[in-house]
Every structure is written in structure tokens, then in C-alpha cells.
N, C-alpha and C positions, 0 to 999 in steps of 0.2 A: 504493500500500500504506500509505502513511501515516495517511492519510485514513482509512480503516479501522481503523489501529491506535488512531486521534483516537477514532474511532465507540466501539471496545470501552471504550476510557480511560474515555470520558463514561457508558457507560453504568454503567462500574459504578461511579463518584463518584456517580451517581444511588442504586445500590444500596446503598452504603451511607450514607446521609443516613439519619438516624432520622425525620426530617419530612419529609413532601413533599407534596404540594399531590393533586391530579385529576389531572394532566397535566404530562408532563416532554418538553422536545424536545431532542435533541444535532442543536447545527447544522452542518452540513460545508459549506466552499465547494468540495469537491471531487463533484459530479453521477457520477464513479465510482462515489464507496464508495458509496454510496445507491444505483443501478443493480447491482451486485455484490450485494448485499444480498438483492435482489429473485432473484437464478439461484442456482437447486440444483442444478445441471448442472456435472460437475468442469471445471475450469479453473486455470489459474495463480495462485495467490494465495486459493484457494477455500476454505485452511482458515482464514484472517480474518475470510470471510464465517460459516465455521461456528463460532469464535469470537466472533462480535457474534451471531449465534441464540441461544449459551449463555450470554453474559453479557444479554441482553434478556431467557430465561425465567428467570435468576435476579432479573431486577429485579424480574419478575412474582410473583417468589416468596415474596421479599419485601416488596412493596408489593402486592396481589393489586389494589385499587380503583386505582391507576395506568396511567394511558392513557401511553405513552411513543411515540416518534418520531424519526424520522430526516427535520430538514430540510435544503432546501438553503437557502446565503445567498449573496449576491455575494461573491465575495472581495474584500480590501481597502478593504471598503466602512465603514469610521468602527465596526466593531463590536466593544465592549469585550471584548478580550483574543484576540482573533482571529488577530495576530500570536504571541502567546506560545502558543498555541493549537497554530500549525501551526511552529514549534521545537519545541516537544514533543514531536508529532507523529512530525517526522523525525527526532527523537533515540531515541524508543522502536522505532521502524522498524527 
């Protein structure tokens, strides 16, 4: 669930950025919330996934020319801010 909560964070630090480029990705080293993201189908923790739908068509709402994304990364792999990332994370959890 964290990971998801990470997902929604990011995207809406994305939303409100007055500038933003073509293309924005929120990267998770968790392959859940990405996987979750993807099923419609009710489940445990299902309404973070429909939390990051809502905060992704408001990015679009905002940026309408913004391609945005949900990558995966390795975790712990040397990438700036990744640890403060996933404190975060579990603290908004």
C-alpha cells in the first residue's frame, strides 16, 4: 500500500508543477502498485488504485499535452532520493 500511496504523492507533485516537459514518469520499486494499477476488479486496497486513476486524470487535466507513467526501478539501486522516497511513503500509509 505504500507504494501506491508513493504512486498518488508523485503524481500529483507532477500536477501541480506549473512547467512540465512531454513526458513525466513516477518511478516505484514496488512491481505491486504498478500491477494494482492495471485491475478494476474490487480487491483489498482497491481504492488507492482508484485514487492514483483520479489523481493521473487530474494530471491530465491539467497538463492535457502530458504523457505520464508508472515505472518500475530496482530498489536500492544508487537512485537519487529513493530512500526518502519510500519513508515517505510508509509514513503517509
Amino acid at each position: 500500500e505504500a507504494e501506491m500511496v508513493g504512486a498518488v504523492l508523485g503524481a500529483e507533485l507532477v500536477r501541480r508543477e506549473r512547467r512540465v516537459g512531454r513526458v513525466a514518469s513516477v518511478a516505484l520499486d514496488g512491481k505491486s502498485a504498478i500491477e494494482g494499477s492495471l485491475v478494476r476488479e474490487s480487491r483489498p486496497g482497491q481504492y488507492l488504485a482508484d485514487m492514483l486513476h483520479s489523481s493521473i486524470a487530474a494530471v491530465k487535466r491539467q497538463h492535457s499535452n502530458l504523457e505520464i507513467t508508472l515505472r518500475w526501478v530496482p530498489g536500492h539501486q544508487d537512485i537519487a532520493g529513493n530512500e526518502q522516497a519510500d519513508c515517505e511513503a510508509k509514513l503517509a500509509a
